[in-house]
PAKOL-401493 format. One record per residue: residue number from 1; x, y, z of N, C-alpha, C in turn; residue in one letter. Coordinates in steps of 0.001 Angstrom, whole numbers, m for minus. Each point is the difference from the previous one (the first is absolute). Layout:
N
{NUM; {X; Y; Z}; {X; Y; Z}; {X; Y; Z}; A} ...
//
This chain:
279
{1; {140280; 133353; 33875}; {m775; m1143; m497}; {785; m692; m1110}; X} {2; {86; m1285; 162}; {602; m760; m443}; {m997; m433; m1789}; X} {3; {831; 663; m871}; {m390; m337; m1550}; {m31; m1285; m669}; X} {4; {m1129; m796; m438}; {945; m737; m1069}; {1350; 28; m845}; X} {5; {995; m1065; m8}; {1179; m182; m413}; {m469; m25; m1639}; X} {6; {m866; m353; m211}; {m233; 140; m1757}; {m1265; 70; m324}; X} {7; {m295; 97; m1191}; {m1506; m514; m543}; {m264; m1097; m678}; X} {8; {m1180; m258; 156}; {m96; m1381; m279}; {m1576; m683; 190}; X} {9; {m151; m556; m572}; {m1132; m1400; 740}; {481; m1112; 409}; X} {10; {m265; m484; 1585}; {m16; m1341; 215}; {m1197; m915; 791}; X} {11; {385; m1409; m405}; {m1120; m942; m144}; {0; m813; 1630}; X} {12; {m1043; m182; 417}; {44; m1232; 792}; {m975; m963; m326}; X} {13; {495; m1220; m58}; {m1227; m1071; m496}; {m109; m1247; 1546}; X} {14; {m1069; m406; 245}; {m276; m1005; 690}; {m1540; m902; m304}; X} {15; {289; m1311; 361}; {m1069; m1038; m622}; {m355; m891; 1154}; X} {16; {m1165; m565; m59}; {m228; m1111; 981}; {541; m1059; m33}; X} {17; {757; m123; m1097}; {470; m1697; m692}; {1075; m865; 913}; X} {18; {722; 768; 970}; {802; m617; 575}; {m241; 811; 1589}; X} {19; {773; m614; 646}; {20; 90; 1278}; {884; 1413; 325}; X} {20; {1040; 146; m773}; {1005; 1538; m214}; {m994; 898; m632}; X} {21; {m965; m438; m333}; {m965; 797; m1045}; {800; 991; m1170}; X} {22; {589; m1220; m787}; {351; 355; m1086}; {m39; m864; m1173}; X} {23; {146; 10; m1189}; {41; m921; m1095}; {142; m1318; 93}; X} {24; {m530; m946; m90}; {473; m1611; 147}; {1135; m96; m965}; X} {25; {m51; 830; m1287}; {1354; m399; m686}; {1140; 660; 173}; X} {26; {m53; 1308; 416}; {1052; 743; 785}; {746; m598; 1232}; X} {27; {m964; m1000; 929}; {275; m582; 1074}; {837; m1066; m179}; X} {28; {m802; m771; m1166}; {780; m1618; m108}; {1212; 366; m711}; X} {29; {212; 1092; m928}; {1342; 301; m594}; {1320; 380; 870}; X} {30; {m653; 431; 1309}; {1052; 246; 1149}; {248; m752; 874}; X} {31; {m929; m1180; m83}; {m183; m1067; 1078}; {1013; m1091; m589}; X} {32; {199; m138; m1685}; {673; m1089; m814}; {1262; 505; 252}; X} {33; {m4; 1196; 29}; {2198; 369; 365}; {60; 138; 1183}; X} {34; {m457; 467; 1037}; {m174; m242; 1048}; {814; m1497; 653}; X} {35; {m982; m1002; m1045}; {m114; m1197; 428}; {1167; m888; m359}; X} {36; {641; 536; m1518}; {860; m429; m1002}; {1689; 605; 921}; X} {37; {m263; 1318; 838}; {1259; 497; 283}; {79; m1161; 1819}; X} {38; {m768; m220; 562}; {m99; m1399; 969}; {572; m1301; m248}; X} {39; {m243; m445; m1687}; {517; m976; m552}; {998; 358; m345}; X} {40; {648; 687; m294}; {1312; 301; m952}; {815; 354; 1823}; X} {41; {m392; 621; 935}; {1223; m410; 1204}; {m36; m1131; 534}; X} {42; {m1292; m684; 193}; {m74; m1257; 908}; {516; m682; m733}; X} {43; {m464; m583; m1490}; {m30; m1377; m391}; {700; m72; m1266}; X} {44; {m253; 1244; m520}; {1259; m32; m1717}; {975; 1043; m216}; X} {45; {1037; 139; 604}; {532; 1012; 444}; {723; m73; m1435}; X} {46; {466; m1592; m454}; {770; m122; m997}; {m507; m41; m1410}; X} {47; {m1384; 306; m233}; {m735; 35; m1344}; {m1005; 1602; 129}; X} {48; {m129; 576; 1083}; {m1291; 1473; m35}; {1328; 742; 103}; X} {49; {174; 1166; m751}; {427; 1088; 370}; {m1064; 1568; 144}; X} {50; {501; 845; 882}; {m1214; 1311; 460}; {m506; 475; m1251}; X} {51; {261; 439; m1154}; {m1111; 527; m824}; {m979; m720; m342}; X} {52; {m1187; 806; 113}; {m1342; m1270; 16}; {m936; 961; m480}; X} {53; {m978; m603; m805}; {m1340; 1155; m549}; {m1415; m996; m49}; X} {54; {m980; 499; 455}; {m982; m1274; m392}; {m1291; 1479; m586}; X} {55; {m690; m1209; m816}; {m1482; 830; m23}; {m1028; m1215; m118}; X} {56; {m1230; 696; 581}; {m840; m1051; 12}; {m1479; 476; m571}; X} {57; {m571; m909; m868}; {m1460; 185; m658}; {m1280; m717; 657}; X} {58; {m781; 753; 185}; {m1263; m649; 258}; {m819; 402; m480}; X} {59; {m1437; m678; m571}; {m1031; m217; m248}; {m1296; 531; 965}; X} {60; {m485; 1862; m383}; {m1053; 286; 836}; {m822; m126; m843}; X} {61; {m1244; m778; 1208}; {m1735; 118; m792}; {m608; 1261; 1215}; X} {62; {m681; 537; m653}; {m224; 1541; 730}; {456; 491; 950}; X} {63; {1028; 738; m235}; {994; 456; 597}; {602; m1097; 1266}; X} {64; {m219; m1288; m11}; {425; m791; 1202}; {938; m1738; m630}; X} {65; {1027; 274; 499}; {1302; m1187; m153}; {m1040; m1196; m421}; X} {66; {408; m782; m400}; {m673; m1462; m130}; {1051; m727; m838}; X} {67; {1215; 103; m598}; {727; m823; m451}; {1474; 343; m423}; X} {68; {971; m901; 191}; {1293; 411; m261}; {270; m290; m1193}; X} {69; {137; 609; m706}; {443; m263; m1430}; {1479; m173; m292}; X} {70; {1014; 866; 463}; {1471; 163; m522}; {727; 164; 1296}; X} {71; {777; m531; 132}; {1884; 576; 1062}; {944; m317; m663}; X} {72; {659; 1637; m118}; {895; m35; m1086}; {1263; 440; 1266}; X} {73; {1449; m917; m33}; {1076; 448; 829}; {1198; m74; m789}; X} {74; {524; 1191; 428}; {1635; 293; m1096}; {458; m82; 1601}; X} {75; {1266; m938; 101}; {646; 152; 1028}; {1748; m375; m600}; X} {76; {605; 659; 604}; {1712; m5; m127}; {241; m1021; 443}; X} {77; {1057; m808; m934}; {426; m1603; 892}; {1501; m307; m377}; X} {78; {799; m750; 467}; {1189; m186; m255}; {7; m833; m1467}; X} {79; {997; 386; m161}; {135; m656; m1496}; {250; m1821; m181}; X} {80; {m849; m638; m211}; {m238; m1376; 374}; {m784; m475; m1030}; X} {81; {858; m1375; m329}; {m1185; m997; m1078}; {m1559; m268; 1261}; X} {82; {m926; 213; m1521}; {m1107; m44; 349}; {m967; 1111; 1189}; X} {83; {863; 877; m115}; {m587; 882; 1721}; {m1503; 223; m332}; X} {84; {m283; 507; m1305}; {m1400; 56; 241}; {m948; m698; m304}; X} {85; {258; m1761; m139}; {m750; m641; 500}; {m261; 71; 1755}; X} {86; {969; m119; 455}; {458; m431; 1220}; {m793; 1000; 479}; X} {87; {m168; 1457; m235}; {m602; 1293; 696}; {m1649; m447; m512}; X} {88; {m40; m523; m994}; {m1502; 214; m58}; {m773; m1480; 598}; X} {89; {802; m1358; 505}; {m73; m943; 1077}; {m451; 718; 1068}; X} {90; {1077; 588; 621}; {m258; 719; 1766}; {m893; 937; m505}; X} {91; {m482; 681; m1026}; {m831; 708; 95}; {m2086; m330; 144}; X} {92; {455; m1249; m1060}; {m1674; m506; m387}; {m67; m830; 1216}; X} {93; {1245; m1285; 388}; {m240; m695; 1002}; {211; 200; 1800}; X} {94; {658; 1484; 116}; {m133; 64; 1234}; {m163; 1642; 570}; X} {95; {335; 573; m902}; {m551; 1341; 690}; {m1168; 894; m150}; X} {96; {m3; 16; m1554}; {m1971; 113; m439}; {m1133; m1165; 1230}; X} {97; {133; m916; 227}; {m1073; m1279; 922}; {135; 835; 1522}; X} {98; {1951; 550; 112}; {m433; 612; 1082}; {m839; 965; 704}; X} {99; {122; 869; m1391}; {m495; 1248; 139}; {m1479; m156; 309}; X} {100; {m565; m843; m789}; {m1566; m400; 168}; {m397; m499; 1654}; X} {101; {1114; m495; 112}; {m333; m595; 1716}; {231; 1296; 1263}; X} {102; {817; 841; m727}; {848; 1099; 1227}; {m1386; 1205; 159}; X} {103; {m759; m263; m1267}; {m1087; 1638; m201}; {m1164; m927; m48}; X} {104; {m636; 257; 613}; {m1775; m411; 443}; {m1002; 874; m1656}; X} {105; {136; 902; m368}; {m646; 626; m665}; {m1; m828; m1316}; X} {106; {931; m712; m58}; {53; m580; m1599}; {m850; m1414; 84}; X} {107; {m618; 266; 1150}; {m820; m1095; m3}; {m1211; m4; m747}; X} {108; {m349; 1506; m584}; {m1254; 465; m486}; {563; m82; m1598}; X} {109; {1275; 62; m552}; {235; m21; m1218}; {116; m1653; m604}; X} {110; {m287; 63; m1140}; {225; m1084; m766}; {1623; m191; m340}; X} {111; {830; m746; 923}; {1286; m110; m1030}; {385; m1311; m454}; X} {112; {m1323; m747; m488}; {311; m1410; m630}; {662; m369; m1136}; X} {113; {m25; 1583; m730}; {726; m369; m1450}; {320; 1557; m355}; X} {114; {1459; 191; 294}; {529; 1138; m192}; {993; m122; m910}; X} {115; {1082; 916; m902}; {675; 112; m940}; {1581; 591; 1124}; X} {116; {709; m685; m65}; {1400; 218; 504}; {1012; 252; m487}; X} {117; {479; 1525; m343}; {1146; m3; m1078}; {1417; 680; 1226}; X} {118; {985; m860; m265}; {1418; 125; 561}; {858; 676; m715}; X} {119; {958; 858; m38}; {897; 560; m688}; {m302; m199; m1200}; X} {120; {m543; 867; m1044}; {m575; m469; m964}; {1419; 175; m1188}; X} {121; {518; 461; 236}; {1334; 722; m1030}; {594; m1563; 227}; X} {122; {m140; m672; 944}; {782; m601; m200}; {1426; m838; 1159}; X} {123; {482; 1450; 366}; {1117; m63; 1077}; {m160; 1286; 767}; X} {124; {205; 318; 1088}; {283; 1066; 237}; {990; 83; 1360}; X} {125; {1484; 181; m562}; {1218; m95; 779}; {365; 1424; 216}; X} {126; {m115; 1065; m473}; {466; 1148; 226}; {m576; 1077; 408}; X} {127; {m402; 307; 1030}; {m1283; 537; 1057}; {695; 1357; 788}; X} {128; {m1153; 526; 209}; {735; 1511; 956}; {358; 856; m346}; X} {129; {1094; 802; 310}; {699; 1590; m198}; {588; m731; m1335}; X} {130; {495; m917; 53}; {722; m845; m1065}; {m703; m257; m1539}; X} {131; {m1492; m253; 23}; {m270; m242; m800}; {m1381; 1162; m721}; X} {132; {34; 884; 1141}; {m865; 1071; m539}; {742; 1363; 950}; X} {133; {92; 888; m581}; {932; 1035; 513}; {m972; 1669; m415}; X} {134; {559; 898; 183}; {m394; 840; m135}; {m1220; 1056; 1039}; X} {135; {m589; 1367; 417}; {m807; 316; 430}; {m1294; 271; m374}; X} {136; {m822; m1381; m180}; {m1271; m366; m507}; {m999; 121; 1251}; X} {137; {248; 182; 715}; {m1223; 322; 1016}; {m758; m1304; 611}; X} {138; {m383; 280; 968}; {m1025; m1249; 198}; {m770; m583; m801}; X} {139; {m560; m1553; 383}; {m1253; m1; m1168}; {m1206; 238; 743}; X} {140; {m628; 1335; m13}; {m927; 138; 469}; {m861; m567; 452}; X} {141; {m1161; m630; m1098}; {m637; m986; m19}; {223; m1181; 1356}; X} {142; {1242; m913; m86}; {318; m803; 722}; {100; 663; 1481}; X} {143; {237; 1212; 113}; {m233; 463; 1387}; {m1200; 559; 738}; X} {144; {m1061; m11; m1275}; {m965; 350; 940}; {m1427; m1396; m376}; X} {145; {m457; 222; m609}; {m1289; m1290; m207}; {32; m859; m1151}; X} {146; {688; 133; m1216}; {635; m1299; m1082}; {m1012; 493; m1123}; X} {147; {m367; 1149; 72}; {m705; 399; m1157}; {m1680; 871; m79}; X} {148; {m312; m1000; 1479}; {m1218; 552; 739}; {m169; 1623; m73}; X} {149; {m1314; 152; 284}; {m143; 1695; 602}; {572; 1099; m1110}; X} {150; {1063; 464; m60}; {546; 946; m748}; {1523; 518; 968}; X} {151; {875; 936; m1138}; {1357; 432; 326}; {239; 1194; m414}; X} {152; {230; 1136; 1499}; {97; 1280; m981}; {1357; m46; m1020}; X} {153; {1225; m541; 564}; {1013; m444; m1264}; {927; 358; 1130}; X} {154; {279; m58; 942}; {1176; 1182; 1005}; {304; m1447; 752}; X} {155; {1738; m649; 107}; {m85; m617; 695}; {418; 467; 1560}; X} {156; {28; m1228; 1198}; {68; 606; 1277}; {1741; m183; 377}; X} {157; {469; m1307; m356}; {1445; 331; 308}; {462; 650; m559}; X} {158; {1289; 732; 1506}; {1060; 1229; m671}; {m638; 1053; m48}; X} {159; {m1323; m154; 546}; {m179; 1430; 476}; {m239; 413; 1739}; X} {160; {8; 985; 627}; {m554; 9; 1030}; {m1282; 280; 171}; X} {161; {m772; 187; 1442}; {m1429; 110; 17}; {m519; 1312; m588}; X} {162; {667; 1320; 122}; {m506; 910; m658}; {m274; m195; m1231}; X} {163; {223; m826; m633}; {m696; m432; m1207}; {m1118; m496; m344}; X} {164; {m1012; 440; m587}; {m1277; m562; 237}; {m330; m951; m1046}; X} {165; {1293; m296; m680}; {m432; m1541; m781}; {412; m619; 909}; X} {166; {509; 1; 1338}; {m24; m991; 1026}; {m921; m136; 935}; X} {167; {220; 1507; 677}; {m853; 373; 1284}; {m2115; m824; m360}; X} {168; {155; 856; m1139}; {m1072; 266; m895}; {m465; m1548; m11}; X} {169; {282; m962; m455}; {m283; m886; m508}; {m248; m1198; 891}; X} {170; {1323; 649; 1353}; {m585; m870; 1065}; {m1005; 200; 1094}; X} {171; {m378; 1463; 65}; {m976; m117; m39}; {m1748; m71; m421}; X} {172; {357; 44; m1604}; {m1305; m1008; m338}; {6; m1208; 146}; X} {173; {866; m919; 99}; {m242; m1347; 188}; {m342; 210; 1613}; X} {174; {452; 486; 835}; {m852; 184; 1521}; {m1418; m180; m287}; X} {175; {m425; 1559; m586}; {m907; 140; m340}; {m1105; m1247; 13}; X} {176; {474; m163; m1398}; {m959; m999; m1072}; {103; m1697; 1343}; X} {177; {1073; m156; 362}; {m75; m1483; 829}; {m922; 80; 1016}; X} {178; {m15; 1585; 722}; {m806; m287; 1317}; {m1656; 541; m765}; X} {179; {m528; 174; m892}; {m1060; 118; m1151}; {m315; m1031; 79}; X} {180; {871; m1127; m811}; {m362; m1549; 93}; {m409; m856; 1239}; X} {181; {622; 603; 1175}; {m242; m740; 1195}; {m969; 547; 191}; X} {182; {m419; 1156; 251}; {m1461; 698; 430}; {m1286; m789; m691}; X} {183; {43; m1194; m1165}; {m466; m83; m519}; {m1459; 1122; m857}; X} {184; {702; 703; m686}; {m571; 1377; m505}; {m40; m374; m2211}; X} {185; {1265; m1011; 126}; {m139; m894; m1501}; {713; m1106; 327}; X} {186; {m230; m578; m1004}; {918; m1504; m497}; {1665; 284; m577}; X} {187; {m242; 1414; m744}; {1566; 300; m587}; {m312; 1657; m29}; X} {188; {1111; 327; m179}; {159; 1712; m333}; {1374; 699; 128}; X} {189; {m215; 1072; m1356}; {1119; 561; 216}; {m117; 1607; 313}; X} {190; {723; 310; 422}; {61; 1372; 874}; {1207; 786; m784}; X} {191; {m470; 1097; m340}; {959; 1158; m1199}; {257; 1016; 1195}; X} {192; {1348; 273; 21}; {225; 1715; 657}; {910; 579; m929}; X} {193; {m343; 1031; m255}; {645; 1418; m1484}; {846; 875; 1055}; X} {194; {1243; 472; 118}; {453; 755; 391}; {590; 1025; m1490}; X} {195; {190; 1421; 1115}; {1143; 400; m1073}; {740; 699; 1131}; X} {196; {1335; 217; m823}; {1390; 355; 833}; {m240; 1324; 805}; X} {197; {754; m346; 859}; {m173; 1296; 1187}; {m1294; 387; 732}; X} {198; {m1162; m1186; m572}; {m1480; 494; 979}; {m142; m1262; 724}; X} {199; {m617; 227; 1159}; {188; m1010; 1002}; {m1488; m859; m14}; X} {200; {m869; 834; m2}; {m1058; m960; m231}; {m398; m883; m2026}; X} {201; {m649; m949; 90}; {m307; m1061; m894}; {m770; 1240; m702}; X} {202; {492; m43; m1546}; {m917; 1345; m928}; {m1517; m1174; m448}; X} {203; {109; m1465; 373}; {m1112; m581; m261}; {332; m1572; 790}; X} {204; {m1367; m707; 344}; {97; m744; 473}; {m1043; m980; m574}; X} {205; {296; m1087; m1189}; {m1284; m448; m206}; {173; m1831; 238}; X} {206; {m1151; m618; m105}; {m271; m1498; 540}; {m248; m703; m1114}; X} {207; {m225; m1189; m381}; {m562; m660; m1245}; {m264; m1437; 887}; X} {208; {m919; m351; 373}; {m200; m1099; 761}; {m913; m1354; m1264}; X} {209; {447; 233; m699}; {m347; m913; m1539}; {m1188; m670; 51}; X} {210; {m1580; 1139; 554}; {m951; m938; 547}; {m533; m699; 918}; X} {211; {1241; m252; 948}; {61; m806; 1130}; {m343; 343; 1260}; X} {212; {m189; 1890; 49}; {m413; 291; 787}; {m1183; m117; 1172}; X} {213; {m119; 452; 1039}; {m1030; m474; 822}; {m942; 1349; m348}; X} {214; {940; 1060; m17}; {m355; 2063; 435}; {559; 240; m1689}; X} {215; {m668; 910; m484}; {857; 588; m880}; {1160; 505; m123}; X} {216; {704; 102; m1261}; {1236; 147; 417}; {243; 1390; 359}; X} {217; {m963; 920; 288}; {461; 1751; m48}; {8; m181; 1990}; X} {218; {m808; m646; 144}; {m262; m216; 1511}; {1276; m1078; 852}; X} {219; {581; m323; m836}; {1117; m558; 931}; {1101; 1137; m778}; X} {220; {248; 441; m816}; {1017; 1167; 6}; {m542; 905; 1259}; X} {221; {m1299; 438; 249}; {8; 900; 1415}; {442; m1037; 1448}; X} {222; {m200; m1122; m420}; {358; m766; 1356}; {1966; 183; 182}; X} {223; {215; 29; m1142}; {1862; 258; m354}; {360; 990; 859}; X} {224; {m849; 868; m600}; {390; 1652; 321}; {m303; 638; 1830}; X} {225; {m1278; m883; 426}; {236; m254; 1049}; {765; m814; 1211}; X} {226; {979; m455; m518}; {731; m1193; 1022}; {1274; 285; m224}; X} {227; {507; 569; m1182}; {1671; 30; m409}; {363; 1233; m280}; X} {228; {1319; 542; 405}; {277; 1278; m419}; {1075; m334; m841}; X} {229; {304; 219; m1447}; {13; m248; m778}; {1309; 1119; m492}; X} {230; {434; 629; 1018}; {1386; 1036; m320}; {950; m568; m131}; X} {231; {1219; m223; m195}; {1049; m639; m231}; {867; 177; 1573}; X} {232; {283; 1204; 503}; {250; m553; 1046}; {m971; m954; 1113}; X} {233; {m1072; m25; m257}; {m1061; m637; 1003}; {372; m1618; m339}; X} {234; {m274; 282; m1479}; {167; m1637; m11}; {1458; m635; 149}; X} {235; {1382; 453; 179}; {1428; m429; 265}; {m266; m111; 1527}; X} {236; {m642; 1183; 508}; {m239; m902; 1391}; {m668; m734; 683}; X} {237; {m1227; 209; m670}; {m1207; m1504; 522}; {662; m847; m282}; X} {238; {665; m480; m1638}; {692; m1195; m274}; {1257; m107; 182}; X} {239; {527; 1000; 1231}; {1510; m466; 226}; {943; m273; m912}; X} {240; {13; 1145; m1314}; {586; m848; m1082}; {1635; 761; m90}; X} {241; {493; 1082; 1357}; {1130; 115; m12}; {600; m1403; 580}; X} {242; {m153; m374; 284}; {768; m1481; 838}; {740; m773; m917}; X} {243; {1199; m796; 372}; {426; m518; m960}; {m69; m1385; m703}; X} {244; {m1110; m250; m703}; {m1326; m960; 69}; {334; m732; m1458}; X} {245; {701; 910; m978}; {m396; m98; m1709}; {945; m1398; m445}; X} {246; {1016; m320; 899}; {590; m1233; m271}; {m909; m1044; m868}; X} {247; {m1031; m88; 1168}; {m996; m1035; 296}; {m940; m95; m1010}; X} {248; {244; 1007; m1242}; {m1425; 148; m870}; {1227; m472; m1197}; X} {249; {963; m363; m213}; {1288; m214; m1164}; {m702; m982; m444}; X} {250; {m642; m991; 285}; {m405; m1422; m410}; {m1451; m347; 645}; X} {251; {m988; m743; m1323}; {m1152; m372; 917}; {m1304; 1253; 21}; X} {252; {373; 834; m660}; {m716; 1292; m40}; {m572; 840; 1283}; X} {253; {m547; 1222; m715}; {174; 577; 1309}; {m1370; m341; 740}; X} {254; {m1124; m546; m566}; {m1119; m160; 519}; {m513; m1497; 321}; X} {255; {m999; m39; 802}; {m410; m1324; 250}; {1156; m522; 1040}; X} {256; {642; 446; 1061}; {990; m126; 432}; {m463; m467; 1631}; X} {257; {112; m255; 1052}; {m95; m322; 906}; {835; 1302; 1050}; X} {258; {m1081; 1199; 634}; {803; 751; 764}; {707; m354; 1348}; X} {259; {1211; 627; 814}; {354; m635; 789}; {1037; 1105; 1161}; X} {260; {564; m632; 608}; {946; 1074; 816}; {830; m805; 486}; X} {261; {1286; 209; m358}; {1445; m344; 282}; {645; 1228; 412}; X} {262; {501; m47; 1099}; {1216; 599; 540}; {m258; 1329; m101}; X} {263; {m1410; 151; 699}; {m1034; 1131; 449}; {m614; 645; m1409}; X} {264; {778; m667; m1312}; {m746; 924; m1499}; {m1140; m783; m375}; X} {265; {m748; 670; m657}; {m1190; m724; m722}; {245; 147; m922}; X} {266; {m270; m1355; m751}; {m120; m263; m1073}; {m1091; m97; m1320}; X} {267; {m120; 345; m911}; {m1457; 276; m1345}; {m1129; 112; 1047}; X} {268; {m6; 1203; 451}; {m793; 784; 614}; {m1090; 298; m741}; X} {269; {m204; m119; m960}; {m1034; 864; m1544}; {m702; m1318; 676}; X} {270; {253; m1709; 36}; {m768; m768; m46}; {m676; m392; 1297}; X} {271; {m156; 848; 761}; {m764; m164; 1140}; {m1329; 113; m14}; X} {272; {m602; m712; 684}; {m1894; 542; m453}; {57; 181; 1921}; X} {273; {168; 1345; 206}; {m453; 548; 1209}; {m572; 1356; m345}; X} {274; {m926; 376; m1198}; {m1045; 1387; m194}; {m1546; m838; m508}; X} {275; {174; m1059; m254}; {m1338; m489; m845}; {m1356; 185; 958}; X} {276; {663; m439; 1528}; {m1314; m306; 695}; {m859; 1465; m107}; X} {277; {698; 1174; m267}; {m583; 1281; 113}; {m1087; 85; m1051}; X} {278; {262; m616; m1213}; {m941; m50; m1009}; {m1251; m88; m50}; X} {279; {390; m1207; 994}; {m1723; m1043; 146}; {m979; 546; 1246}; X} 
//
C-alpha cells in the first residue's frame, strides 16, 4: 500500500462565480496575461516582452462580485521612450474592452469606473531568470485560487504525484468543483490532513461558508462515499503519472479546461464526471 509522500494539509476551493467555477479575480488575472501574451506575439512584438504579472480587485456585497475596483499589470517591455504610456493605451483602449466582450460573466459586474495601474515602478526592462534568480519556489497563491479558500503552504511544481501537496490538493479541487456542480453550495473548501507513510486522509473536513444546501458533516460523508482518497488511488483516477505538468508552468493549475492530446489527458482534477452521484 502505497503511503503518503509527506504530511501535510491540502486545500481545494471552488465557487459558483464563474463558469471554471473559480474566483472572478483569480480568473480575470489569468485571462489579462493570457490576453497581454496574444498581444505581445500578434501585434507588439516590438514594445511586450514575456514577463508579465497582473492582480485584480473587486468589490463583494455578500459574498457576491458586483464591482471592479483595481487592475494592476507589471509587464516586461523593451526599453523605449514612453513604453508605458503606450502599454497602458493597448491596455485601457483595447485589451481590458476586449476582455469584457470575450467573457459573458462580466456582464453581471459593474466595470464603469475602475482604477488601472501599469508598471507602477515605472519601467520594467529586465524580466526573467535575468532579473529574479535564485530557488524561491512557486508562488503558490497564483497557482491555485489568488488568495481564496486557504493554502496548506506545500507548493506542486518539482514535485511528483507521490506527493500529497500535489496529489493531495488536486484532488480536493476535484472534490470541491464537482460539490459545486452537484449544486450542494454556492462555494466551499474541502481540507485533506495526511501524514507520511499512511495512506488513508488522518482527517477530512468541509467549510462550505454557509452556503450550504446539507450540512457540512453530511457532505464530508458524501466525500467519503464517492472518493478513495489513498494516494495511489488518486495518481490513478487522476492519471497524474502522465506527462501533463508542462501545461500547469503558466495560467495556474486550476480553473483549466480538461482535454486529450495525443491519447494523454490533460488537468484531470478538473473534470466534473463524480457530481451526478451526489444528487
Amino acid at each position: 500500500m502505497q503511503g503518503a509522500g509527506d504530511q501535510g494539509i491540502m486545500f481545494g476551493y471552488a465557487t459558483d462565480e464563474t463558469e471554471d467555477l473559480m474566483p472572478i479575480t483569480i480568473v480575470m488575472s489569468h485571462q489579462i496575461l493570457s490576453m497581454l501574451d496574444e498581444y505581445r506575439k500578434n501585434k507588439y512584438e516590438s514594445l511586450l516582452k514575456p514577463d508579465a504579472k497582473s492582480q485584480v480587485t473587486i468589490l463583494y456585497e455578500n459574498d457576491i462580485p458586483v464591482k471592479l475596483d483595481t487592475i494592476l499589470v507589471s509587464t516586461q517591455h523593451e526599453d523605449i521612450y514612453m513604453a508605458k504610456e503606450s502599454i497602458t493605451n493597448i491596455l485601457e483602449h483595447e485589451l481590458i474592452p476586449e476582455l469584457f466582450r470575450r467573457y459573458g460573466y462580466y456582464d453581471k459586474l459593474d466595470v464603469s469606473e475602475y482604477k488601472l495601474l501599469v508598471n507602477p515602478t515605472g519601467r520594467f526592462v529586465i524580466g526573467g531568470p535575468q532579473g529574479d534568480t535564485g530557488l524561491t519556489g512557486r508562488k503558490i497563491i497564483v497557482d491555485t485560487y489568488g488568495g481564496w479558500g486557504a493554502h496548506g503552504g506545500g507548493c506542486f511544481s518539482g514535485k511528483d504525484p507521490s506527493k500529497v501537496d500535489r496529489s493531495g490538493a488536486y484532488a480536493a479541487r476535484h472534490i470541491s468543483k464537482n460539490l459545486i456542480a452537484a449544486g450542494l453550495a454556492k462555494r466551499i473548501l474541502v481540507q485533506l490532513s495526511y501524514a507520511i507513510g499512511l495512506a488513508d486522509p488522518i482527517s477530512i473536513h468541509v467549510n462550505s461558508y454557509g452556503s450550504g444546501i446539507i450540512p457540512d458533516d453530511q457532505i464530508v460523508e458524501i466525500i467519503k462515499n464517492n472518493y478513495d482518497l489513498r494516494p495511489y488511488h488518486i495518481i490513478k483516477n487522476l492519471k497524474l503519472k502522465s506527462p501533463i505538468y508542462k501545461k500547469t508552468s503558466s495560467y495556474g493549475h486550476f480553473g483549466r479546461t480538461p482535454y486529450i492530446e495525443n491519447g494523454i489527458e490533460y488537468f484531470t482534477w478538473e473534470k466534473l464526471d463524480v457530481y451526478k452521484n451526489f444528487i
